[in-house]
Structures are given as structure tokens and as C-alpha cells.
C-alpha positions in Angstrom: 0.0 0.0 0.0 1.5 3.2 -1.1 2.3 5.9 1.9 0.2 9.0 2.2 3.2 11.2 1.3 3.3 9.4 -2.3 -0.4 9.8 -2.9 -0.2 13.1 -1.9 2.7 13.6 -4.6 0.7 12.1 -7.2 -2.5 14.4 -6.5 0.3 17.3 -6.2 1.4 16.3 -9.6 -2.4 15.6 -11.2 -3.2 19.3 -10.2 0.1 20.9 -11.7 -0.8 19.3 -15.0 -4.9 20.5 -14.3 -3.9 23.9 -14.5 -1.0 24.1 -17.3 -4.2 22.2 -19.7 -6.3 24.8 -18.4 -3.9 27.3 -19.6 -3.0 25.6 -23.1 -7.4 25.3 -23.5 -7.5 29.0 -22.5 -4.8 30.0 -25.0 -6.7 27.6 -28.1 -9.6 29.0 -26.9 -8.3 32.9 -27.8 -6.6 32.1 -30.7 -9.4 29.6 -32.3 -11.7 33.2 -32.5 -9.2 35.2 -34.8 -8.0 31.9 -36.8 -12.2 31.2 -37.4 -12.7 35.0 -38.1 -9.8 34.6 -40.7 -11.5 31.1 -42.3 -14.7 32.6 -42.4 -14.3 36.2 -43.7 -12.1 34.0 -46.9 -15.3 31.5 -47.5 -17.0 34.3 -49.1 -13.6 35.6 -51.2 -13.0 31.9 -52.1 -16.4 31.0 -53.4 -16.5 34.3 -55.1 -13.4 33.6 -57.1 -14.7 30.2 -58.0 -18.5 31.8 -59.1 -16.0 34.2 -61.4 -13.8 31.6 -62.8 -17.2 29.5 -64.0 -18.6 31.9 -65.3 -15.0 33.0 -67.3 -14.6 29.8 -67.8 -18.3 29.5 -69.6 -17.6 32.3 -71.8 -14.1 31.0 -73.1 -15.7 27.7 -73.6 -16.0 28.1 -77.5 -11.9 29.0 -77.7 -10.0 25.7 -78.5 -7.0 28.1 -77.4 -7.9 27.5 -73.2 -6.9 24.3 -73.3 -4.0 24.6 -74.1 -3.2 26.1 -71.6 -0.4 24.4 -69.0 -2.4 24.0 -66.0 -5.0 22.3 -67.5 -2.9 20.1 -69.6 -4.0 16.0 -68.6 -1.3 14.1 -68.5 -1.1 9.9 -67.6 -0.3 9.7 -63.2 2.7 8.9 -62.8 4.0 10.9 -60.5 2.1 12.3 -58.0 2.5 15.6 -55.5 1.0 15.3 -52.1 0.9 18.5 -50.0 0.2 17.6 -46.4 -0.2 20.4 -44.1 -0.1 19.1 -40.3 0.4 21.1 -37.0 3.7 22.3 -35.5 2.7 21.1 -32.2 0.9 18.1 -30.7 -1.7 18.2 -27.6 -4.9 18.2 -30.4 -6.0 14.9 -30.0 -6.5 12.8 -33.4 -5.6 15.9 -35.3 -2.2 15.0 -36.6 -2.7 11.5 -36.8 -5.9 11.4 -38.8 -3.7 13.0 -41.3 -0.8 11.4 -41.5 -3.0 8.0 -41.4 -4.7 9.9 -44.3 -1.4 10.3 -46.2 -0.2 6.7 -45.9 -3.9 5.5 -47.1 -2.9 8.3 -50.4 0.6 6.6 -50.6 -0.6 2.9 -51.0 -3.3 3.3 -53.0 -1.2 5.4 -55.3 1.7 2.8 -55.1 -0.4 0.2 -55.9 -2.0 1.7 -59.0 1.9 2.3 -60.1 2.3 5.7 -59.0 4.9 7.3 -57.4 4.6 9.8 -55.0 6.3 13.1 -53.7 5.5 14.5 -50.6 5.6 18.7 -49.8 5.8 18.5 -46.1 4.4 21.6 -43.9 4.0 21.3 -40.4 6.9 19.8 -37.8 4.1 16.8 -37.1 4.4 15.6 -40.6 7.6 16.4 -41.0 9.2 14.3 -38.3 7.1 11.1 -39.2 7.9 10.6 -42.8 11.1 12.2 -43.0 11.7 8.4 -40.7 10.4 7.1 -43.7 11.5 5.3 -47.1 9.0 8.3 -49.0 10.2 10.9 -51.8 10.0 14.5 -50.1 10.1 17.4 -52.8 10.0 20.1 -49.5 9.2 21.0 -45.6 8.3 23.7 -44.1 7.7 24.3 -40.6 7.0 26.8 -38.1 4.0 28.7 -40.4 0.9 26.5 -39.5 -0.6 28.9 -37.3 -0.1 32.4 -38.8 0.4 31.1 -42.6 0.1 34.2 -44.9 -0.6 34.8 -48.3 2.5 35.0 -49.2 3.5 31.5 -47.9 0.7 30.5 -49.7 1.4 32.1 -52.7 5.2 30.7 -52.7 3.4 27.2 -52.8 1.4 27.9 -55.5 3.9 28.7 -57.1 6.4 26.1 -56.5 3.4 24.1 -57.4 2.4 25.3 -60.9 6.3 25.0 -61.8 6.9 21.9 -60.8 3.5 20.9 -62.8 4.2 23.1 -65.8 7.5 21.4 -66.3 6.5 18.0 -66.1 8.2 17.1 -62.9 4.6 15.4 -61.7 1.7 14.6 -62.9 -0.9 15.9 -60.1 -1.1 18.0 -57.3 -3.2 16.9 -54.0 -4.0 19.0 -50.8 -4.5 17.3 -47.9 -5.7 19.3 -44.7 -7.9 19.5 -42.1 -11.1 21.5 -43.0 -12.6 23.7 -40.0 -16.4 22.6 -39.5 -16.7 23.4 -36.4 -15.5 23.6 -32.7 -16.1 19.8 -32.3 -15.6 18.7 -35.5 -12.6 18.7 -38.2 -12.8 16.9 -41.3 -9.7 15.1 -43.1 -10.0 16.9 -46.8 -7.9 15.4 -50.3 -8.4 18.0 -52.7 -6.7 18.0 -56.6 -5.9 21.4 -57.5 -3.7 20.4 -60.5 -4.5 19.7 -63.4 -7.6 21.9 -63.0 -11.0 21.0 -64.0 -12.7 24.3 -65.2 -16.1 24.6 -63.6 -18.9 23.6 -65.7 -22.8 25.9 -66.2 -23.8 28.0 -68.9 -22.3 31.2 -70.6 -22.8 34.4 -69.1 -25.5 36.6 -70.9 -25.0 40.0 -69.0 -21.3 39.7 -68.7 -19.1 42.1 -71.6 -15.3 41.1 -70.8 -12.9 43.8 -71.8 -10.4 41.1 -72.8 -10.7 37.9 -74.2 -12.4 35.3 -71.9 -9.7 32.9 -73.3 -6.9 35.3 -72.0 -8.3 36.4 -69.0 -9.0 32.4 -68.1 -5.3 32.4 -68.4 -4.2 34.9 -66.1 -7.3 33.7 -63.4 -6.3 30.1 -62.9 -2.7 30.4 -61.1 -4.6 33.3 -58.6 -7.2 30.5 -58.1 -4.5 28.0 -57.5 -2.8 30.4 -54.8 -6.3 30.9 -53.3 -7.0 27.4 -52.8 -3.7 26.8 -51.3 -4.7 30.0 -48.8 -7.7 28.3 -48.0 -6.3 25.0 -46.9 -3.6 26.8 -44.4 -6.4 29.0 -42.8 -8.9 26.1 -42.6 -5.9 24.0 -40.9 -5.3 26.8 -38.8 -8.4 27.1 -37.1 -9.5 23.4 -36.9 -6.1 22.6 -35.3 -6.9 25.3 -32.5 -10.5 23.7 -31.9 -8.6 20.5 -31.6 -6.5 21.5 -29.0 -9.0 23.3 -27.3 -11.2 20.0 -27.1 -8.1 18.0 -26.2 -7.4 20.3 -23.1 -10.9 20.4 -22.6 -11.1 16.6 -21.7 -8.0 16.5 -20.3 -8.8 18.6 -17.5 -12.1 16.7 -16.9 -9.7 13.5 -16.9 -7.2 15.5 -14.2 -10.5 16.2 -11.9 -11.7 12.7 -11.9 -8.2 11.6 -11.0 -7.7 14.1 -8.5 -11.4 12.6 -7.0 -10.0 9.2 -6.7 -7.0 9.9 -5.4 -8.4 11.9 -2.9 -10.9 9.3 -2.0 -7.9 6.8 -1.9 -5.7 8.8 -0.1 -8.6 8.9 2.9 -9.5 5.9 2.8 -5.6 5.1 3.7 -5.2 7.4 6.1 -8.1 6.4 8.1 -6.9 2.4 7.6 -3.6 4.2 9.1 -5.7 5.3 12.0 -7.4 2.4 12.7 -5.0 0.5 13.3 -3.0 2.9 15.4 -5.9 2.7 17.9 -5.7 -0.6 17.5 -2.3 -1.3 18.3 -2.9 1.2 21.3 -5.8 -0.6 23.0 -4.2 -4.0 22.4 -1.1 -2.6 24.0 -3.0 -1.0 26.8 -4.8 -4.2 26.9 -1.7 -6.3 27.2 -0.4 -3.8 30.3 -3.4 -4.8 32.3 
């Protein structure tokens, strides 16, 4: 039976690790309102730019000339670009490893079709699991996944369309965690390369002041870059609702320890005082 010193250690201990998960929820908790302001307020922007490119798209559809164009050029898989955006840190829960499980589900079923596979690494999570691992990595970067910018995101993109344009692979994938809501993330694979313009009828109201064909052109790397935007901000925020639920239950799991121990630690201390009363009446007992 453990003494009432260690128990006493161990609820010592429980309580210091209550309050720094506290903290770490409290901290999610402040920084999950401006990451979801950020995802939300770019919904609008994203879907906008989308609504714009079908309908550009629609109007061009009559010019041979848009596809030829290199980002839309379809090309046989066989090599493959997987851009998997994980967390810096750990303490979310299943955050991380629903994604990196999600990547090694991507990597065999491309590897059994034939395919090879290079991986763009972002996010120290990612990065220290299959850099251990007999994978192709094209690129890591670490240290952005909660304040990514548009300029990070833009410096994919573009690393991105060259690698495509020139032939180094044959596809590009993003795969992220997409914000839903506090309680819920979900594990998103999106192809963003080789685009597939948005289908729906031509525009009737629309006068373009240069060619739809040309101004496809110029719109698809900017939608490229925006969907690469998206994916960080939408990682951003679900990875601080993750943590925030992880801490959450955490501390709920510290209290109900603390409860038990407590109760334990009574429940030896009166067995401690039981039987020093009763080696003192069965030594008064024996001086009679």
C-alpha cells in the first residue's frame, strides 16, 4: 500500500498538469476566435473567385486556345504531389494522426496503382514522421501552421504550378484538415492540378474587356494560390479547436483523477488510523 506522502505527490502532480491544460485550453480558446474569423471572412472571397472563374470559364468555352493552356494540360499519373499540411505542435487529440494516417492511405493506394509519390511536407508533425520514412519529399516547411500568410501561400502555389508546368509530376493533391466546427474537423484530399474548369452555362450579361480565353489564363494560377490560402487557414483554425477540445477533456480527466486519489488517499489514512488505535488498545490491553 502506497504511503500518504506518495499519494499526496501524485494528487500534487495531477493538479500541476490540471492547470497548465487549463492554460493551453484557454490560450486555443483565444486564438481559435481570430483563426475562425480569418476562415470565415475567406469562405466568401474563395467562393466568389470560383463563381468568377465558371462563369470565365463558360464564356471562353467556344476558344480551342484554353486548353492549351499548361495548367489544365492531362497528362497519364505517374507521379504524384501530395501536399500535407499538419500542425507544428501536438496536444490536439486525433488531429495530426488522422492525417498522417490519411497520407499513408494516399501513398498505397497510389503505389499500388503504379504511382509514385512526392511528398511537400508543412507542419513539424508531418515532417518528423515521414522524414523516418522510405517516402520521396520534394520540400518542408515548418513553423507557419498557425499564422500562414498569403505570401506562404502564394510561394506554394507557385512552386506548385512550376513543378507541374515542367513536367516534374503529374498531379497535385492537398490534404488538410477542413474547419467545421468547434467539435468537429474533417480530413479533406483536394486535386488542384490539373484543374477542371467549372462547368454551367455562358454568361448573358457579362461584356469582358479582354478575351475570356486570356483572361482564363491569367485567373487560374490566382485560383490555385487561393486554394492553397484556404487549406492553411482552414488547418489553422480546426487545429486550434482540436486542442481546445483535447485540453478540454484533459482537464475533466485530471479532476476525476484528483477525485480518486483523494478518495484513496482517505480511505488510507483512516486504515492508518485504525490501526493505530488498535495497536494502542491492544497494547493498553496487554499492560493490564
Amino acid at each position: 500500500m502506497p504511503s500518504l506522502i506518495d499519494i499526496r505527490r501524485r494528487i500534487r502532480s495531477v493538479k500541476n498538469t490540471q492547470q497548465i491544460t487549463k492554460a493551453m485550453k484557454m490560450v486555443s480558446t483565444a486564438k481559435l476566435r481570430k483563426a475562425q474569423d480569418r476562415v470565415i471572412n475567406s469562405r466568401p472571397f474563395a467562393r466568389m473567385a470560383a463563381e468568377v472563374l465558371q462563369k470565365v470559364s463558360a464564356a471562353a468555352s467556344g476558344d480551342e486556345r484554353i486548353f492549351e493552356h499548361p495548367l489544365l494540360a492531362r497528362r497519364v499519373e505517374k507521379t504524384a504531389q501530395l501536399v500535407l499540411i499538419t500542425a507544428d505542435r501536438g496536444l490536439a487529440g486525433a488531429f495530426n494522426t488522422n492525417l498522417i494516417k490519411a497520407a499513408q492511405q494516399f501513398l498505397a493506394e497510389k503505389n499500388a496503382a503504379g504511382v509514385q509519390v512526392e511528398f511537400e511536407l508543412y507542419g513539424r508533425k508531418g515532417r518528423d514522421f515521414f522524414t523516418r520514412r522510405p517516402v520521396t519529399i520534394s520540400g518542408e516547411v515548418t513553423g507557419i501552421s498557425q499564422n500562414a500568410s498569403f505570401a506562404d501561400a502564394e510561394t506554394l502555389a507557385n512552386k506548385l504550378i512550376r513543378r507541374f508546368e515542367t513536367a516534374e509530376v503529374d498531379s497535385v493533391y492537398l490534404l488538410f484538415n477542413e474547419f467545421k466546427s468547434v467539435l468537429a474537423q474533417r480530413v479533406t484530399l483536394r486535386r488542384i492540378l490539373p484543374m477542371a474548369l467549372p462547368e454551367g452555362e455562358a454568361p448573358q450579361d457579362y461584356i469582358f474587356e479582354q478575351p475570356p480565353a486570356e483572361l482564363l489564363g491569367r485567373m487560374l494560377p490566382a485560383y490555385v494560390q487561393i486554394q492553397a490560402l484556404e487549406a492553411f487557414l482552414e488547418t489553422a483554425a480546426a487545429e486550434h479547436a482540436a486542442r481546445m477540445t483535447a485540453m478540454e477533456s484533459a482537464s475533466s480527466n485530471a479532476a476525476e483523477v484528483i477525485s480518486k486519489l483523494t478518495l484513496y488517499m482517505n480511505q488510507v489514512r483512516q486504515a492508518s488510523i485504525t490501526r493505530e488505535i488498535i495497536e494502542v488498545v491492544s497494547g493498553a490491553g496487554a499492560l493490564e
